[in-house]
C-alpha positions in Angstrom: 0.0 0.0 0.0 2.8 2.3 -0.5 6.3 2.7 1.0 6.8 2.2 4.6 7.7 5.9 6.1 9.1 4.5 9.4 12.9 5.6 9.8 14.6 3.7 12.8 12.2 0.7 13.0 10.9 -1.5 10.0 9.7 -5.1 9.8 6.7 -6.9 9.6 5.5 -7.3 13.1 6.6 -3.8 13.8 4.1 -0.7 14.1 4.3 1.9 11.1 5.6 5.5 12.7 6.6 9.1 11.7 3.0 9.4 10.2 -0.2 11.8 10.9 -3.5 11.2 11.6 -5.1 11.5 8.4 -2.3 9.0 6.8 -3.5 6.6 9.5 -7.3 7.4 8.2 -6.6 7.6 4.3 -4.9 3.9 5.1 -7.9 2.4 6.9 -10.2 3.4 4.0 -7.4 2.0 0.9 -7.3 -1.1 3.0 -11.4 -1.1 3.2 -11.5 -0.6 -0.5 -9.5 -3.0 -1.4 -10.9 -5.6 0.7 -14.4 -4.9 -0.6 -15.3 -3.0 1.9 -17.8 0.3 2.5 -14.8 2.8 3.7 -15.5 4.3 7.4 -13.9 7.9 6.8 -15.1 10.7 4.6 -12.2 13.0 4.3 -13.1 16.9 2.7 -10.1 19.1 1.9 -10.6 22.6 1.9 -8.8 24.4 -1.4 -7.6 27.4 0.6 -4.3 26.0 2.2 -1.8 27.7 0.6 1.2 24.7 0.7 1.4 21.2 2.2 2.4 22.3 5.7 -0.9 23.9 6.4 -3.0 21.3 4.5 -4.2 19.0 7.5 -5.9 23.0 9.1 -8.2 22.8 6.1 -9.1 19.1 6.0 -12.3 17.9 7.8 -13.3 14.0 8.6 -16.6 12.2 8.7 -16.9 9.4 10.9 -19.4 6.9 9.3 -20.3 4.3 12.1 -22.4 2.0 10.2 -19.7 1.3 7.7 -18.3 -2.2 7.8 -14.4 -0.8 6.9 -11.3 -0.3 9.0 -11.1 2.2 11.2 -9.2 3.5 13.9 -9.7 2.5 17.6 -11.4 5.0 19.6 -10.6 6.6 22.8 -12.9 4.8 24.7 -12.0 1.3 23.4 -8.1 2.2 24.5 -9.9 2.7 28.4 -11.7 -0.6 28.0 -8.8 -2.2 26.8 -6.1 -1.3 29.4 -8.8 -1.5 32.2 -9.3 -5.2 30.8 -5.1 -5.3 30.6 -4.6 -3.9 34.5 -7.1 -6.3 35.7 -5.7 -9.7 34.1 -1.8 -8.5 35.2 -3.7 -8.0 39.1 -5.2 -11.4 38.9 -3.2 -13.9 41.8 -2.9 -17.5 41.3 -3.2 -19.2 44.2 -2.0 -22.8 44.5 -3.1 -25.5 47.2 
């Protein structure tokens, strides 16, 4: 899906870095497409930015929830998920 734009760490099993929020987004949806997919993000770009730096000021994001797509994880699923983490590394095994 494109070159990898990670600097210090690349592999397989390795998370992608050094990229924004809207590469994260714009890769859920290309992954969605091309797995057949409905895509879960609407992005609309504004034409007013004047060069690239600025661009993501002028870019907006739908969130469509009943798409069947990738998507990102939410906030609230990171809470549920280390809550659920916290309470399986407090769990004691107790031996008779």
């Amino acid at each position: 899906m494109g070159a990898n734009p990670s600097i210090r760490f690349i592999g397989d099993d390795l998370p992608v870095t050094n990229i924004s929020w809207f590469d994260a987004i714009e890769y859920c949806n290309r992954r969605s497409q091309r797995e057949g997919l409905e895509s879960v993000y609407t992005i609309n770009e504004s034409d007013k930015f004047e060069n690239e730096i600025n661009r993501d000021n002028y870019r907006t994001v739908t969130w469509n929830r009943n798409a069947n797509g990738y998507r990102l994880p939410t906030e609230l699923f990171y809470y549920f998920k280390i809550n659920e983490l916290l309470v399986r590394s407090t769990k004691r095994v107790f031996i008779e």
